[in-house]
C-alpha positions as CSV (number, residue, x, y, z in Angstrom):
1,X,13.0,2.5,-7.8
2,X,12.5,-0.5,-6.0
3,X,15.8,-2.0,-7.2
4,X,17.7,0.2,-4.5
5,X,16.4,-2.3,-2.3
6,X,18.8,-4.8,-3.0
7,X,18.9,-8.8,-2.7
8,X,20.7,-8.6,0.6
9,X,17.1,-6.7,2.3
10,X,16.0,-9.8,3.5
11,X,18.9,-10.6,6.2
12,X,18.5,-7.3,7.3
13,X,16.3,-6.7,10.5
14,X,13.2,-5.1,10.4
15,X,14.1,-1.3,11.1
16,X,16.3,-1.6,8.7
17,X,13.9,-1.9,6.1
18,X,11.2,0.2,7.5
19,X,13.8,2.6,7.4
20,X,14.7,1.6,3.6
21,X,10.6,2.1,2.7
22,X,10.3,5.4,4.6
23,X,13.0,7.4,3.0
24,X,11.5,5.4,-0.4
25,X,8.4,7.3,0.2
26,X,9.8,10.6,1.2
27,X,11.6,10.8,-2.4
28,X,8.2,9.5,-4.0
29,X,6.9,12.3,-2.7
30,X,8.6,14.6,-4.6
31,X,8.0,12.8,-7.9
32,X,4.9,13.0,-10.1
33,X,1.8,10.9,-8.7
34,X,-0.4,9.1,-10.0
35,X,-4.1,8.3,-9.0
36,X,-4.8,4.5,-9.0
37,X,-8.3,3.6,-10.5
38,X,-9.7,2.1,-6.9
39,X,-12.9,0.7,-6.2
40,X,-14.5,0.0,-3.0
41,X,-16.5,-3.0,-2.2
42,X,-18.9,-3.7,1.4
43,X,-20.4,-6.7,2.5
44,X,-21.8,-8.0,5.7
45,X,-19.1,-6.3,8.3
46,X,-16.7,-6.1,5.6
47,X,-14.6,-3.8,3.3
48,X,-12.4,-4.5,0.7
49,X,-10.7,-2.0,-1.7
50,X,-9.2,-2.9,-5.1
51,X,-6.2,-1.1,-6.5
52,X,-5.4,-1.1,-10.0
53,X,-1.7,-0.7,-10.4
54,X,0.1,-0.3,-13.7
55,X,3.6,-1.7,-14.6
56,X,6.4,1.0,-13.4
57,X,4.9,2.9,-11.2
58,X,6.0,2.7,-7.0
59,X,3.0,3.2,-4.6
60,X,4.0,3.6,-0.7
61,X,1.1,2.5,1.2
62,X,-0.2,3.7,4.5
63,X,0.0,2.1,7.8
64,X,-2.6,-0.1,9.1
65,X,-4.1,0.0,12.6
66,X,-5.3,-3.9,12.2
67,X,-5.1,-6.9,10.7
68,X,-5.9,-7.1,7.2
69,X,-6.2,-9.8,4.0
70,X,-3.7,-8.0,1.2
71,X,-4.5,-10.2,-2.0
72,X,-2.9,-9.9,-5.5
73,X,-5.1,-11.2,-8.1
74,X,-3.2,-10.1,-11.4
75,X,0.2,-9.1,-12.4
76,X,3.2,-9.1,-10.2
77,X,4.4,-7.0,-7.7
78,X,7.5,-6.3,-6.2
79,X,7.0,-5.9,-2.3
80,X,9.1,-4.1,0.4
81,X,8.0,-4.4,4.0
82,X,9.4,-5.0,7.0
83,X,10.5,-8.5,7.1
84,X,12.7,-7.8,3.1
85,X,11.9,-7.9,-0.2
86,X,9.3,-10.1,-2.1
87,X,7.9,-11.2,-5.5
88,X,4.4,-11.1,-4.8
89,X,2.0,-12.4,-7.8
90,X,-2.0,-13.2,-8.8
91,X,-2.7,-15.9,-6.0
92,X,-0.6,-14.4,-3.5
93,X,-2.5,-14.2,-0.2
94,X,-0.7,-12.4,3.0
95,X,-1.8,-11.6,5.9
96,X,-0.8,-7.8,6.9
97,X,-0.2,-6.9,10.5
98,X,-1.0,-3.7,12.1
99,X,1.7,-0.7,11.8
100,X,3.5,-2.6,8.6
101,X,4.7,-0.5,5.8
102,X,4.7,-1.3,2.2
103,X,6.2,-0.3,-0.9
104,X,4.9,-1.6,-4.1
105,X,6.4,-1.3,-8.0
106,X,4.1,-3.3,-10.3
107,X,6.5,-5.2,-13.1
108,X,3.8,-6.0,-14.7
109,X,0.2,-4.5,-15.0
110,X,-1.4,-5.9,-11.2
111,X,-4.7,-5.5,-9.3
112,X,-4.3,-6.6,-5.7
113,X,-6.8,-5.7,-3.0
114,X,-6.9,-5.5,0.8
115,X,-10.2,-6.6,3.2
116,X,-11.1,-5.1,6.5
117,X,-13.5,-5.8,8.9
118,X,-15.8,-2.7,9.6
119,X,-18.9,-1.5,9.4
120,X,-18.7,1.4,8.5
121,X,-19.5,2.2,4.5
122,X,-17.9,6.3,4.9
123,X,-14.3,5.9,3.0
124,X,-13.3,8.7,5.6
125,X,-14.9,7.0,8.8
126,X,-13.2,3.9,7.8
127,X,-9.5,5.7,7.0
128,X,-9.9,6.9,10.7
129,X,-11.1,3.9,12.1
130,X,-8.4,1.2,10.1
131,X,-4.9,3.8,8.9
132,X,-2.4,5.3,11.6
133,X,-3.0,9.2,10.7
134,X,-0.5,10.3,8.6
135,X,-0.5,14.2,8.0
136,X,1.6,13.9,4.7
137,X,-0.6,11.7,3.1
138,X,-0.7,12.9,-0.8
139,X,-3.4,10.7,-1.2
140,X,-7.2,10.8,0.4
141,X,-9.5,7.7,1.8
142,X,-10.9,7.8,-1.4
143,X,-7.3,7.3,-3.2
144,X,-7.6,10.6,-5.0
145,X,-4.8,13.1,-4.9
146,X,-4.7,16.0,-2.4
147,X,-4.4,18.5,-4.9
148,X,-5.5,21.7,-2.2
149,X,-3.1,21.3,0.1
150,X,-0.1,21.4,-2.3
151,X,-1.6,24.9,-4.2
């Protein structure tokens, strides 16, 4: 999947590219999904959630109101956002800034995670408070398919 975003991505600007990942993720959606074992961790003013993503499959993540810590700390990932393409692999520490768009294929069996600062310990209080609302989400705060709403 991901290889349709070829090597010449990163020369082109931005828009480009968030164009690239947003027509990426409307064909996604129309392909069978698959619910990524997630866990979800709180700490003093802090939330992070760990995704467990298995080799070939593409995830298209939601759009961030804030800043956040996106950390991969197994497997690689291949990465498109707004700035290109990227090899992203265990170690790999970016900071993500608000309203950027990613798509993710795993070539290899990864676990990355993202951190927030919140307080809030409701997985729906928190989607409102950190994601851009996004009324074709397949996918709920709690990363489990929307099932209703397609039946």
């Amino acid at each position: 999947m991901i290889e349709d975003l070829d090597d010449q991505i990163p020369m082109m600007p931005p828009a480009h590219m968030r164009t690239k990942v947003l027509n990426l993720e409307a064909h996604a959606r129309e392909m069978p999904q698959v619910e990524l074992l997630t866990n979800h961790y709180f700490a003093d003013g802090m939330y992070a959630r760990e995704l467990f993503h298995p080799a070939g499959v593409l995830v298209v993540g939601k759009m961030h109101k804030r800043e956040h810590f996106f950390i991969v700390t197994k497997g690689v990932v291949e990465v498109a956002m707004d700035d290109g393409k990227h090899t992203m692999t265990a170690g790999t520490v970016l900071v993500s800034k608000p309203g950027a768009k990613r798509a993710l294929f795993a070539t290899e069996n990864a676990v990355y995670m993202t951190v927030h600062r919140t307080n809030k310990r409701n997985l729906d209080k928190i989607e409102a408070e950190l994601i851009e609302p996004d009324r074709k989400a397949l996918f709920d705060a709690s990363n489990k398919f929307k099932v209703k709403e397609l039946t």
